[in-house]
C-alpha angles and dihedrals in degrees: 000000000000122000134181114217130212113222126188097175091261135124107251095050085046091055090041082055096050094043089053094050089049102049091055101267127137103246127198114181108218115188117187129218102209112156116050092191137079116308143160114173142022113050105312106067113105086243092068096047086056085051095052089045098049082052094058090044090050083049098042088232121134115255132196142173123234119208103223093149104118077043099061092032094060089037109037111014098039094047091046085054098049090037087059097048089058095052099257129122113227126192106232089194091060097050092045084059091050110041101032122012091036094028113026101024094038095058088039086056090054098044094055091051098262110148094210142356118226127198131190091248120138096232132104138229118211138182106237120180099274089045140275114019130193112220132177116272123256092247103071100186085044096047110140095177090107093058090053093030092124093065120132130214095247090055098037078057101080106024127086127205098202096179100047088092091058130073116229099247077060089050100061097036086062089039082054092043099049081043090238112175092232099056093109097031120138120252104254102239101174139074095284087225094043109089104235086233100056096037120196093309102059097042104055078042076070096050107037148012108272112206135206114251134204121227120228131195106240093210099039100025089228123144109248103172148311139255130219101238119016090184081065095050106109119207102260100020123143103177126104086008116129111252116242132236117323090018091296118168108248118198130205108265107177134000117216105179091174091059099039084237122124100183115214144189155165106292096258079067096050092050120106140195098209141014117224115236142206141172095033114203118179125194089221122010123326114284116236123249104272085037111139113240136160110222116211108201099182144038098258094008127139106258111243120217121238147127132253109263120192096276105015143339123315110196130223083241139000116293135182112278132269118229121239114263095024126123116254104194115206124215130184108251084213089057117019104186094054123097121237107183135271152232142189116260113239139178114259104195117105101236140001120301124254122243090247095045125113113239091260111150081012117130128193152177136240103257 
């Protein structure tokens, strides 16, 4: 079989690479440039892509870089920026994986001959009894499912996860003893365009104009401080918002960017009942409204129960708030390493709230 690899010069898609090989495949090592600007860390650093290439050359595989700059800066930069002008809080690794490896590369993959594309994800592929499955990986503090969890069967057809059956302590001794260069690399743990020395703050100050915000009490509609950037307030933070009276914790409620208010309260305030949801994928065919689920709302967050409502998730008691534009994984309770399907929470209400509003129709995310 021949298989294309994605390789981002980290440990886990160097060990993908050598398994394959191993195991008789014919292996070709793809690295993508994906950010022309400044970067230090995550996959696209020129460091990373020396990495990727030392790793071929230690397989004896072919490598080569693919230039999907002007790609990822039209799906993934350009949408983080605007996500964030309109108050919501996109994930930028979620839509790499689905606008350019499991989009872009993928079909690249199968227009060149290549039979699969594999990637160093800790997820698994199955085969359940109506075709390919995605499952959580072995390693449970190490799952990346969430992160792919809008794949599709067609497309879960025709990639591998080689590493999802090992744990990551497994990963790097293989990696040690192939003498792979990566064996004792760091995790990435940042935004992969975002340099490590200006963080999230200083580069949308780049792309667009931050603004001062007012903070107002949900419940009084008084004014109770202010924030230096409302384009940067996450649903459900509490950081960096001013404490109430006696000293209480106040959360982010709702987020109006046109009017400069991010409206705050105590946490009973900041809890919701449902999570409003758009751009559905499933894995098999759609579930039906009453259908069980566990909704996962974060990449190593706790999976909430619930059940599927007509436009989103309604879940069994309140729960802290998902931010709008973040991914929300669904798993099957009766089978809770199997992948449902996912969607993107939104914001249902038909305008921005008013200063004085309750949260009502408002999503957030744990801070």
């Amino acid at each position: 079989m021949r298989v294309l690899v994605a390789m981002s010069g980290g440990v886990d898609s160097s060990v993908a690479a050598g398994l394959l090989a191993a195991e008789g495949h014919e292996v070709v090592g793809a690295t993508l440039k994906l950010w022309g600007g400044p970067s230090d860390s995550g996959c696209c650093s020129v460091a990373d892509v020396e990495d990727a290439r030392r790793v071929a050359d230690r397989l004896g595989i072919d490598h080569y870089v693919f230039d999907d700059t002007e790609a990822f800066e039209a799906g993934v930069v350009r949408p983080y920026v605007a996500g964030h002008a309109r108050g919501w809080t996109p994930n930028p690794c979620v839509a790499c994986n689905r606008q350019v490896k499991f989009g872009l590369l993928l079909d690249r993959a199968l227009r060149l001959g290549f039979d699969a594309l594999a990637t160093g994800h800790h997820a698994r592929v199955a085969v359940g009894p109506r075709g390919a499955e995605l499952r959580r990986g072995r390693d449970r503090a190490k799952d990346q499912s969430y992160v792919v969890a809008m794949l599709g069967r067609a497309q879960l057809e025709v990639l591998r996860f080689p590493v999802g059956e090992l744990t990551k302590a497994e990963v790097r001794a293989l990696a040690a003893r192939w003498g792979l260069p990566t064996a004792g690399k760091p995790d990435s743990q940042d935004v992969c365009f975002i340099p490590s020395g200006e963080g999230r703050e200083g580069f949308l100050g780049r792309a667009l104009a931050l603004h001062p915000g007012r903070l107002v009490d949900v419940d009084s509609g008084q004014e109770v401080g202010e924030v230096p950037a409302v384009e940067l307030v996450t649903v459900g933070q509490r950081r960096g918002i001013s404490p109430g009276g006696g000293g209480s914790r106040r959360y982010a409620v709702g987020v109006d960017v046109a009017r400069r208010v991010v409206l705050v309260g105590p946490l009973r305030r900041a809890l919701v009942e449902e999570v409003a949801l758009t751009g559905w994928t499933w894995v098999d065919e759609p579930l039906t409204v009453g259908s069980p689920v566990l909704a996962q709302v974060s990449a190593h967050g706790t999976p909430r129960a619930g059940w599927l409502a007509a436009d989103g998730v309604r879940f069994e008691r309140p729960e802290r708030p998902v931010a709008p534009g973040q991914l929300v994984a669904l798993y099957d309770p009766a089978d809770p390493d199997r992948v449902l399907g996912s969607a993107l929470a939104t914001d249902r209400r038909a305008g921005p709230p008013s200063a004085g509003a309750g949260p009502a129709g408002e999503r957030g995310d744990d801070a």
